[in-house]
C-alpha positions as CSV (number, residue, x, y, z in Angstrom):
1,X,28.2,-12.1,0.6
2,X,31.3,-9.8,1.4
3,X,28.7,-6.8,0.9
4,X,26.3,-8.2,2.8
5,X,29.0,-8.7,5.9
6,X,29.8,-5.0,6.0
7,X,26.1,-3.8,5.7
8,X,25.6,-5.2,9.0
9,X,27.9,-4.2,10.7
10,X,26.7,-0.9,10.4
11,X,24.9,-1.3,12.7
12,X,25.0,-2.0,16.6
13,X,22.7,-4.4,18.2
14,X,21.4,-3.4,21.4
15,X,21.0,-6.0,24.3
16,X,17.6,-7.9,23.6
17,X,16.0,-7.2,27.1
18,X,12.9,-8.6,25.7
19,X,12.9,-11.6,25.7
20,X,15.2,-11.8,29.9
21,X,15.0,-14.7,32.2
22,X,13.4,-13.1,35.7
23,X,16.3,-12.5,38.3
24,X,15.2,-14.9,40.6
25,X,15.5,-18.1,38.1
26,X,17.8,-20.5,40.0
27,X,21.1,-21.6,37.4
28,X,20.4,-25.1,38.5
29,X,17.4,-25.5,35.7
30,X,20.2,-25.1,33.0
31,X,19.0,-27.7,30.8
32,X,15.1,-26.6,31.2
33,X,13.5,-24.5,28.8
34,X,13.0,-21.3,30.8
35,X,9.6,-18.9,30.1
36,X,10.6,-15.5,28.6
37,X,9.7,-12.1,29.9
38,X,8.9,-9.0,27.5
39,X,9.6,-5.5,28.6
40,X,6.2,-5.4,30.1
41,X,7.3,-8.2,32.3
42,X,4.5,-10.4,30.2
43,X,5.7,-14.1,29.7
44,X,5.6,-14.2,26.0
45,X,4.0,-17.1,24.5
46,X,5.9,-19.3,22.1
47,X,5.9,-18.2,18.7
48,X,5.5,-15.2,19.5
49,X,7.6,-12.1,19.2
50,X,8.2,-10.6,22.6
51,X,7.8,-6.7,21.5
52,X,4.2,-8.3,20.1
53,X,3.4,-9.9,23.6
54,X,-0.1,-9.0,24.9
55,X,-0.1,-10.5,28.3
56,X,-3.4,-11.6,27.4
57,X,-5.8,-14.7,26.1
58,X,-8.8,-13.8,24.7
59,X,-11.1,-10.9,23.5
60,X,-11.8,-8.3,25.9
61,X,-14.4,-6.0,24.1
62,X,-13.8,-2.9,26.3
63,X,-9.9,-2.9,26.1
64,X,-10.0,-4.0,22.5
65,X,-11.9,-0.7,21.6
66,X,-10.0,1.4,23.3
67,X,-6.7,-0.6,21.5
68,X,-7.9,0.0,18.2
69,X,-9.5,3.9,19.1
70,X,-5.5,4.5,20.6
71,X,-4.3,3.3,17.2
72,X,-0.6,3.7,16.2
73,X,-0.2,6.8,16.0
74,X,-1.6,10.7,16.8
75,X,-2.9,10.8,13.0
76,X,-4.3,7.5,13.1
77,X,-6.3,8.0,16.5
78,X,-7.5,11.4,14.8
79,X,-8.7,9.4,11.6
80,X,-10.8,7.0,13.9
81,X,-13.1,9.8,14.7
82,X,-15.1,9.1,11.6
83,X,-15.9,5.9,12.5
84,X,-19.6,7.1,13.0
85,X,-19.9,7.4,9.1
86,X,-19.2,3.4,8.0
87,X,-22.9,2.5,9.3
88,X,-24.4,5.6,8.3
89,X,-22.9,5.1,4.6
90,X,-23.6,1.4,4.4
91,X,-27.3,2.2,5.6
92,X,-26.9,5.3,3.2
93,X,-26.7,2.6,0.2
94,X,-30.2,0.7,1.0
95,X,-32.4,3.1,2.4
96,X,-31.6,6.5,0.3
97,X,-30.4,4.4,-3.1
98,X,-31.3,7.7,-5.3
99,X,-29.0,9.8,-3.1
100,X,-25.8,9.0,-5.6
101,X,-23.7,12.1,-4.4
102,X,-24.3,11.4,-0.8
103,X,-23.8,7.8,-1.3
104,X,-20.1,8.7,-3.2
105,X,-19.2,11.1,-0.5
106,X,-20.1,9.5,2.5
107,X,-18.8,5.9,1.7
108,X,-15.6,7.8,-0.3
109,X,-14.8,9.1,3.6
110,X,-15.8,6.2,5.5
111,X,-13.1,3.9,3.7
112,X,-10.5,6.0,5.4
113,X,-11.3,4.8,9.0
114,X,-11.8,1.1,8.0
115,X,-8.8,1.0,5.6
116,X,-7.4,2.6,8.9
117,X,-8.2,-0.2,11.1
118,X,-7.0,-2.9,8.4
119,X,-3.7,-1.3,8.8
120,X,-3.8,-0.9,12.8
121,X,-5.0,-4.8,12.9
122,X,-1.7,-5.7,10.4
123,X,0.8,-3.9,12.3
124,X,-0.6,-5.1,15.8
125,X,-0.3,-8.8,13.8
126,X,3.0,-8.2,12.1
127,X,4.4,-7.1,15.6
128,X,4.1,-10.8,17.1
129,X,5.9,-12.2,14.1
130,X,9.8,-12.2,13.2
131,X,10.4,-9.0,12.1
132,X,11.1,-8.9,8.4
133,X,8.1,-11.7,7.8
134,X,6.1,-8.9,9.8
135,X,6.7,-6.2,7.4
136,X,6.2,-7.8,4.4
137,X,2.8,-9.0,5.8
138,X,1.9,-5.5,7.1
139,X,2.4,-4.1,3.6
140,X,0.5,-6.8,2.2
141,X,-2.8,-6.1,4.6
142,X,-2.5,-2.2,3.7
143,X,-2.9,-3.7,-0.3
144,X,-6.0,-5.7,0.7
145,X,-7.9,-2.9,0.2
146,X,-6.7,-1.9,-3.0
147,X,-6.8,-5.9,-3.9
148,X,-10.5,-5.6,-3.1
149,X,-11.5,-2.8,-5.3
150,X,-9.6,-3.7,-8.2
151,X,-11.7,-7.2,-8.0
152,X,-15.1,-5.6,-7.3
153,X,-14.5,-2.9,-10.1
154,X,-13.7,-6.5,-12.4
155,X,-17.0,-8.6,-10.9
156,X,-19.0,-5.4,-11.3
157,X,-18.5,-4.3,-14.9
158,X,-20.4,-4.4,-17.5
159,X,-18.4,-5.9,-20.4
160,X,-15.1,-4.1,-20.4
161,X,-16.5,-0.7,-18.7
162,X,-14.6,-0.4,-15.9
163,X,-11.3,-1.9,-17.0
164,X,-10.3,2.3,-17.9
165,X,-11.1,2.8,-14.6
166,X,-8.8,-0.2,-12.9
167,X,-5.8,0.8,-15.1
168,X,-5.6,4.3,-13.9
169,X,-6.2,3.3,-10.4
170,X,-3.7,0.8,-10.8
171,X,-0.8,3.4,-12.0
172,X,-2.7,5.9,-9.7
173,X,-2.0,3.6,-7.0
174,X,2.0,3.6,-7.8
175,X,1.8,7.1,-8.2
176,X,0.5,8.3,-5.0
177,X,2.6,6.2,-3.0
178,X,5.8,7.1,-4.7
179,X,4.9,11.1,-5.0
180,X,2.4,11.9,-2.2
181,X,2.7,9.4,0.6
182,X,7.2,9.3,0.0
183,X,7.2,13.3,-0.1
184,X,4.9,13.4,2.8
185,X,7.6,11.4,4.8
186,X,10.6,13.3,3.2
187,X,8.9,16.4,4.5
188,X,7.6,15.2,7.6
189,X,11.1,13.9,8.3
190,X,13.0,16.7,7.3
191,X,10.8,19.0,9.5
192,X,12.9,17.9,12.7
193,X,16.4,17.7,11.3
194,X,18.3,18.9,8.1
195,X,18.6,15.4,6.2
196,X,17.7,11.8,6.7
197,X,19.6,8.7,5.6
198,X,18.8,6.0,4.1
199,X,20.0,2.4,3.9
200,X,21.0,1.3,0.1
201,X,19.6,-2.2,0.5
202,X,16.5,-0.5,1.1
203,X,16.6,2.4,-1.7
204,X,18.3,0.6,-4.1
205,X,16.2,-2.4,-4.7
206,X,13.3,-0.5,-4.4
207,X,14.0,2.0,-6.9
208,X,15.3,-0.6,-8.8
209,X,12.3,-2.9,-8.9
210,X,10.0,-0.6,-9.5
211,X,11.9,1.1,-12.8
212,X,11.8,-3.1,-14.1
213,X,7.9,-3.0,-12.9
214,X,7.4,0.4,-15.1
215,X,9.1,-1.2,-18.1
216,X,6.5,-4.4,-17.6
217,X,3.9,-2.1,-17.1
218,X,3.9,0.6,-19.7
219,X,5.9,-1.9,-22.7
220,X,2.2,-3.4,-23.7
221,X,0.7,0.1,-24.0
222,X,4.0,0.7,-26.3
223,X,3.2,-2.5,-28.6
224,X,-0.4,-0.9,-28.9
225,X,0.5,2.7,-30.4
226,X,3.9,1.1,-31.8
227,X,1.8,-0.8,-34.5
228,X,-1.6,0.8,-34.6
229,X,-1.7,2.9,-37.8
230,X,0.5,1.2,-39.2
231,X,0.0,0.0,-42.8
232,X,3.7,-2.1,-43.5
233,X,2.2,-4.7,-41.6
234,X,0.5,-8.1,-42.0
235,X,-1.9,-7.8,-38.5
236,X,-4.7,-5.6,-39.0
237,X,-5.8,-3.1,-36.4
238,X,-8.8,-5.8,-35.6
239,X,-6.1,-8.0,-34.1
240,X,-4.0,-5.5,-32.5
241,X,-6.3,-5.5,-29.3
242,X,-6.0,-9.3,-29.2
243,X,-2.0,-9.8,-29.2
244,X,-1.6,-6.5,-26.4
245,X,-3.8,-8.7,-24.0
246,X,-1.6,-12.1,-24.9
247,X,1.5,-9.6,-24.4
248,X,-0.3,-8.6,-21.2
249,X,-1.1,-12.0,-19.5
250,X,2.2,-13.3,-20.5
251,X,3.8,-9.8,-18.7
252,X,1.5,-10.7,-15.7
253,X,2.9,-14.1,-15.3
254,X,6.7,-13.0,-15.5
255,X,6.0,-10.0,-13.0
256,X,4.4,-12.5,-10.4
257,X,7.1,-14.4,-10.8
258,X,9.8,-11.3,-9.5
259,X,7.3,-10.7,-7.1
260,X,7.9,-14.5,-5.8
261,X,12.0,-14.0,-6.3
262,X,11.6,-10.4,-4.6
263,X,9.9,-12.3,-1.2
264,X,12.2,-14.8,-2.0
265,X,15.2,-12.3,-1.6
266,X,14.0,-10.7,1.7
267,X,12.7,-13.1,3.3
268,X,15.7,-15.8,2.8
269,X,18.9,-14.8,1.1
270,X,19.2,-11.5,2.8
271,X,16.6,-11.5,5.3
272,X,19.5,-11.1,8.1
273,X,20.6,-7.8,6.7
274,X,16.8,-7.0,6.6
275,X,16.1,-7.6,9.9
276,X,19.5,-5.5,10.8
277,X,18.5,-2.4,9.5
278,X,14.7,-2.5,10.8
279,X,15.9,-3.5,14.0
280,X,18.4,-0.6,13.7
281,X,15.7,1.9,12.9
282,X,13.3,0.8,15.4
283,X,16.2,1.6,18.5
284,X,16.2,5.1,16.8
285,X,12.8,6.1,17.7
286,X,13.3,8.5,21.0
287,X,10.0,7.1,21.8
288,X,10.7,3.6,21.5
289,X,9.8,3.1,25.1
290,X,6.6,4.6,25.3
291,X,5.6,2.6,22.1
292,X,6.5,-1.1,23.6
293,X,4.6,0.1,26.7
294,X,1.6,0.5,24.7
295,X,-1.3,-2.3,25.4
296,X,-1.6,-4.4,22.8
297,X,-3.9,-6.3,20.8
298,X,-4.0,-10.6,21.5
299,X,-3.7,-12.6,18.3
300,X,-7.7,-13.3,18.8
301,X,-8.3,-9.4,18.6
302,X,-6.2,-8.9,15.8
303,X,-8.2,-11.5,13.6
304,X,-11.5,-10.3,15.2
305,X,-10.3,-6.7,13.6
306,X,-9.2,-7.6,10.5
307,X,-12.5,-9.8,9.8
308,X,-14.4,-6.6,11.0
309,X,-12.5,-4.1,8.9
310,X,-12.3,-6.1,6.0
311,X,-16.0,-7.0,6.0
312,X,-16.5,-2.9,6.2
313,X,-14.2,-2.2,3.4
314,X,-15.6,-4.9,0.8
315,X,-19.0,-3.2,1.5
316,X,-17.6,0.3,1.3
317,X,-15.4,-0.7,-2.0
318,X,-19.0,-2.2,-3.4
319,X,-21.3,0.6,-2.5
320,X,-18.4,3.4,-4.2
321,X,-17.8,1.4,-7.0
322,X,-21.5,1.3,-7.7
323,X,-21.5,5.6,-7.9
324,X,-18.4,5.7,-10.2
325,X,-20.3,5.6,-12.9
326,X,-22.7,8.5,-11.8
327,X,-20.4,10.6,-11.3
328,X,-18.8,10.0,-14.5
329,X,-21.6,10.7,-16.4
330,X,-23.6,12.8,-14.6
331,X,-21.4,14.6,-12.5
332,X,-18.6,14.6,-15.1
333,X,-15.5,13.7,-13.3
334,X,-13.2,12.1,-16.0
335,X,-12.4,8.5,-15.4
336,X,-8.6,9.2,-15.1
337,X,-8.9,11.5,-11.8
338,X,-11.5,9.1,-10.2
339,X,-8.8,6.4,-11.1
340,X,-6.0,8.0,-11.2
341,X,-6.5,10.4,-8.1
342,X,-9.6,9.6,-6.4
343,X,-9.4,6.1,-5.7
344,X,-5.9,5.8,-5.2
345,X,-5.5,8.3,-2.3
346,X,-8.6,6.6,0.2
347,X,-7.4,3.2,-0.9
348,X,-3.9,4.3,0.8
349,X,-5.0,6.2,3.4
350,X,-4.1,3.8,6.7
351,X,-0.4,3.3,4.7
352,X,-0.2,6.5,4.4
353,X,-0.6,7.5,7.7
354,X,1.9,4.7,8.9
355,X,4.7,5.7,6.8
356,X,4.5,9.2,7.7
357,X,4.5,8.7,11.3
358,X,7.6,6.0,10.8
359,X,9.6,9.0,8.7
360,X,8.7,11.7,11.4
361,X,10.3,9.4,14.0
362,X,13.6,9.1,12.0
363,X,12.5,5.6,11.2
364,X,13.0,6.4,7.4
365,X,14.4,2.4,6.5
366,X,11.0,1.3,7.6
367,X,9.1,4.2,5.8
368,X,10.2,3.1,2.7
369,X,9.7,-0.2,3.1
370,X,6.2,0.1,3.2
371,X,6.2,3.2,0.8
372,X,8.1,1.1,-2.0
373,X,6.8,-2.2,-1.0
374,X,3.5,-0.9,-1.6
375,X,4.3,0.4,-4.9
376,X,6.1,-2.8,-5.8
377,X,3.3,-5.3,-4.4
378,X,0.9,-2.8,-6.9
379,X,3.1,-3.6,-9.8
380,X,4.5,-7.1,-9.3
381,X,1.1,-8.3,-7.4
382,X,-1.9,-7.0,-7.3
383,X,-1.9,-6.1,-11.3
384,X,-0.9,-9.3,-12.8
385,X,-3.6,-10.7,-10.1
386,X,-6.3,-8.1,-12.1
387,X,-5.6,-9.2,-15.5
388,X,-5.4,-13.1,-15.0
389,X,-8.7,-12.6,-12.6
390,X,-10.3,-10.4,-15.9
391,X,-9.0,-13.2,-18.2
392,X,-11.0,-15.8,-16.0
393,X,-13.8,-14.6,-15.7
394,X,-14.0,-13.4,-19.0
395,X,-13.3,-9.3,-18.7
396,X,-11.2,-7.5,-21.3
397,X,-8.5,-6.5,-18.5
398,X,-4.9,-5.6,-20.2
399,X,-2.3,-3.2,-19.7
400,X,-2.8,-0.9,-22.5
401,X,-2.7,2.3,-20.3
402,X,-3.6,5.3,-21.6
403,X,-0.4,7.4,-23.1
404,X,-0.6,10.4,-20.2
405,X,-0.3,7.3,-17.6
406,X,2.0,5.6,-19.1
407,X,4.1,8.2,-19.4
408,X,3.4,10.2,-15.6
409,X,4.5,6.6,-14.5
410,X,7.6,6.1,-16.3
411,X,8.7,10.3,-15.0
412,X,7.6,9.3,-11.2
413,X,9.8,6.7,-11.1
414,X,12.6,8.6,-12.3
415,X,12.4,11.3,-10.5
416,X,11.7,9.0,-7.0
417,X,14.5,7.1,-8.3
418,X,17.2,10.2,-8.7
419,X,15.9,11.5,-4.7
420,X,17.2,8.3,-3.9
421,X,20.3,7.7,-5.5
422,X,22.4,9.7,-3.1
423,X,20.9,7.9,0.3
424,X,19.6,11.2,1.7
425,X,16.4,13.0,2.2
426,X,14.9,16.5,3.1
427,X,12.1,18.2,3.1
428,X,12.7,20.4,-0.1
429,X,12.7,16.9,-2.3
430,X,9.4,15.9,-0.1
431,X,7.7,19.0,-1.2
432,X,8.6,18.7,-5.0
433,X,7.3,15.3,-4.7
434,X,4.0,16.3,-3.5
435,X,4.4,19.6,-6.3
436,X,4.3,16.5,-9.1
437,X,1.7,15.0,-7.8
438,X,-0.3,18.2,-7.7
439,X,0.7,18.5,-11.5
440,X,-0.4,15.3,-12.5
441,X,-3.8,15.3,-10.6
442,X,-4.4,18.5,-12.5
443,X,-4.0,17.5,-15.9
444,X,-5.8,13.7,-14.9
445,X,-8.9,16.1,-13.6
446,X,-8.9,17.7,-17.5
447,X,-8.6,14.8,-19.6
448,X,-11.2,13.7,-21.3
449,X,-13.2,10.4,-21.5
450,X,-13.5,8.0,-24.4
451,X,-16.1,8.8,-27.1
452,X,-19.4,8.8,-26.0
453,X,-18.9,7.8,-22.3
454,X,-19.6,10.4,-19.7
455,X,-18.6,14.3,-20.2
456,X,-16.8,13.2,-23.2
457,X,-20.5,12.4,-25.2
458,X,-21.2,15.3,-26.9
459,X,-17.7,15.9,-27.8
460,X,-17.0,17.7,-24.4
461,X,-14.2,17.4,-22.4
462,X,-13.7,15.4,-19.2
463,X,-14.3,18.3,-16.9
């Protein structure tokens, strides 16, 4: 608790003008509960946080398109240009269903604006609650879309022939959050000043948790090779496959269970230190100002948005899903890069986008909250929530990864975790990051399939 005491006070806490009684309030209503004022000079309804206050009831169609066109950021308002393509590619699927390449490509692009708008409608939602509940629950909305995939990949296969695919884009997942999207915010925050810092609470666990979520993740796929082969043994290589999905739904219940004790731990027993250091970073955007001026969604827009997006993004994550296997076998992309590279990076696109923005404003706490939350909600919740979903409904689903994933997992997170370890950041660790990522997309794109599936049938490889 000592710790804890001196972590916040590293920090000075800037007059909340938020939340201000007007001037003209007489003193003599002392004992009445007064209404509160925001910045905007919008009385902020109860429950509400003021920095989320709309000054507004309702849905007002014209101001809530041009909200959610305005987005969060310059990158995010750019991204929302292709909004165009979500009907064309839904309409794509039922009038043209022979067009598979067109199908892929357009519905591969138009996940990026509706993943885009999941995110906008979080972080407009996540603004009108307290603020580390808010983060958590904005991270949370940018894995619903990897949450849905995972699950229509799972309802959609036939026997066990997309669980390949749902383990790589399950490490892929990790992979390009803590190599592409965490270098793209070391670079894009180092490209303003020479280094960024970091608070430990934030680094520490992170790195931390995700190093105990590679051990869970990759210790199954060691069981597998450890005893396959082997003749010293009294299990035959018949049961092998058996006990490494026990070992896996057993793993899967434990790792939910940090995932609980994680919340648990930022939400409850150190959720004041938390809420310190975001609140910190937040006062250190120079554009603070312009950002709490910004009209904002009501809490009836922000559902009206996510039950739009969503409903766009299960039909995208359908349509794709349905293609993967042409171009597996047809166009003979291997089933690692489509799950280890393809998936992952328009799954994360809107996170992405957020993160970077956050780290380019010097707001490098928050950045990694969502960068490493995401990776950590992957790990600790969305795969244990694969593999007991697969064990319900009857699907194969495990963690026996494949030895190349397994082991590009295991080196990402030590090298995330040794960029981290010193509480700094620049943009020559950003761009060997992204250099790591590069190296591992290439060698996923050459691997080959199983026997017999795709490119690899004929005894090709999986270019």
């Amino acid at each position: 608790m000592a710790r804890r005491s001196r972590s916040s006070r590293e920090y000075t806490q800037e007059p909340k003008s938020e939340a201000t009684v007007p001037p003209h309030s007489s003193s003599g209503h002392r004992g009445m509960h007064l209404p509160r004022f925001n910045h905007n000079g919008h009385e902020v309804t109860p429950g509400i946080e003021p920095e989320g206050e709309s000054g507004r009831r309702g849905i007002h169609p014209l101001k809530f398109l041009k909200i959610c066109f305005r987005s969060t950021s310059t990158m995010s308002m750019l991204v929302n240009v292709l909004w165009p393509l979500v009907p064309v590619a839904i309409a794509l699927h039922f009038a043209r269903p022979e067009w598979h390449l067109a199908i892929f490509i357009t519905n591969y692009i138009a996940m990026v604006p509706a993943a885009n708008m999941v995110g906008f409608a979080g972080s407009e939602l996540a603004r009108k609650l307290p603020k580390v509940f808010g983060v958590i629950l904005e991270t949370t909305f940018g894995s619903v879309v990897e949450i849905v995939l995972f699950m229509v990949l799972l309802k959609t296969s036939t026997g066990d022939s997309n669980v390949p695919v749902i383990r790589a884009a399950i490490l892929g997942s990790i992979l390009a959050n803590m190599l592409l999207c965490l270098g793209f915010c070391f670079f894009a925050g180092g490209l303003k000043r020479s280094d960024q810092e970091f608070h430990p609470a934030i680094s520490e666990a992170g790195s931390g948790l995700m190093l105990v979520a590679g051990m869970g993740l990759v210790l199954p796929t060691a069981y597998s090779v450890a005893v396959s082969g082997r003749t010293d043994l009294t299990i035959t290589d018949g049961e092998i496959p058996g006990f490494t999905q026990k070992i896996s739904r057993a793993t899967a219940i434990i790792l939910l269970c940090a995932y609980i004790v994680f919340i648990f731990y930022q939400m409850k027993s150190h959720d004041n230190l938390y809420g310190e250091i975001f609140e910190a970073d937040e006062h250190r955007d120079k554009d603070r100002h312009k950002e709490l001026a910004k009209p904002k969604l009501t809490l009836t827009e922000c559902v009206v948005a996510l039950i739009i997006s969503l409903a766009c993004v299960t039909l995208i994550a359908v349509f794709l899903v349905l293609e993967i296997p042409f171009m597996v076998e047809e166009r003979h992309v291997s089933d690692a890069f489509v799950g280890l590279i393809l998936i992952p990076l328009v799954e994360k696109a809107a996170e992405h986008l957020l993160a970077i923005d956050e780290a380019y404003d010097n707001q490098m706490n928050l950045a990694l909250a969502h960068v490493l939350g995401a990776s950590i909600q992957t790990a600790l919740l969305n795969t244990p929530l694969v593999v007991l979903v697969g064990w319900g409904i009857g699907v194969g689903m495990d963690m026996n990864f494949e030895i190349f994933d397994a082991v590009a997992l295991i080196l990402a997170i030590l090298v995330v975790g040794s960029f981290l370890r010193d509480g700094k950041s620049n943009y020559l660790e950003g761009v060997l990051c992204i250099f790591v990522y590069i190296i591992i997309a290439i060698s996923a794109y050459f691997y080959p399939n199983p026997a017999g599936h795709g490119a690899a049938e004929g005894g090709e490889g999986g270019h």
